[in-house]
Phi, psi and omega in degrees: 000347197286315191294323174313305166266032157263335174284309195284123174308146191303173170048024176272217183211112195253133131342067194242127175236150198082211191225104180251182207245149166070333116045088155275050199310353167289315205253005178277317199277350178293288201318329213279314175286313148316337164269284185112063187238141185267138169282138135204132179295110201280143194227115164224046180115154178263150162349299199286332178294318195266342160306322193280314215275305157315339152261331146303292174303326156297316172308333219206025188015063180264120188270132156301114171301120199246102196281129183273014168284147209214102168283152171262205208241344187282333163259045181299319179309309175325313207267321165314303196283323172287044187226318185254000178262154181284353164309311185294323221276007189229358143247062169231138193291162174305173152292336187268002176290148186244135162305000000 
């Protein structure tokens, strides 16, 4: 969390998924008020919620869609601007193509 808030830009936004250890939350709120950055906590399931879920998609022979275009990281801009184009939203496989 330290580096999170040493890191975040004023008025920025910090993420927290999970529980951390060691955690100081007094020297969390200072800091938090000195950027005039918001914490906010992310819920995204329990173990048993993602196990039921992974099994429902096995069960029911369910797949991700996977688009096969491929960016480095020197093409992020690239890769953003093909992300809002109507090109991704029309070469992404049907739902019944299977990987």
């Amino acid at each position: 969390m330290a580096q999170s808030l040493h890191a975040v830009k004023m008025e920025g936004v910090i993420s927290v998924i999970g529980l951390l250890s060691g955690a100081n939350p007094k020297d969390n709120i200072m800091e938090t008020l000195s950027r005039l950055c918001t914490i906010r906590g992310v819920y995204v399931g329990s173990r048993e919620q993602m196990e039921e879920m992974v099994a429902a998609m096995e069960e029911h022979d369910i797949h991700p869609v996977v688009d096969g275009q491929v960016f480095t990281l020197e093409q992020a801009k690239e890769a953003y601007e093909y992300m809002v184009s109507p090109l991704y939203r029309t070469t992404g496989m049907n739902s019944t193509d299977r990987l």
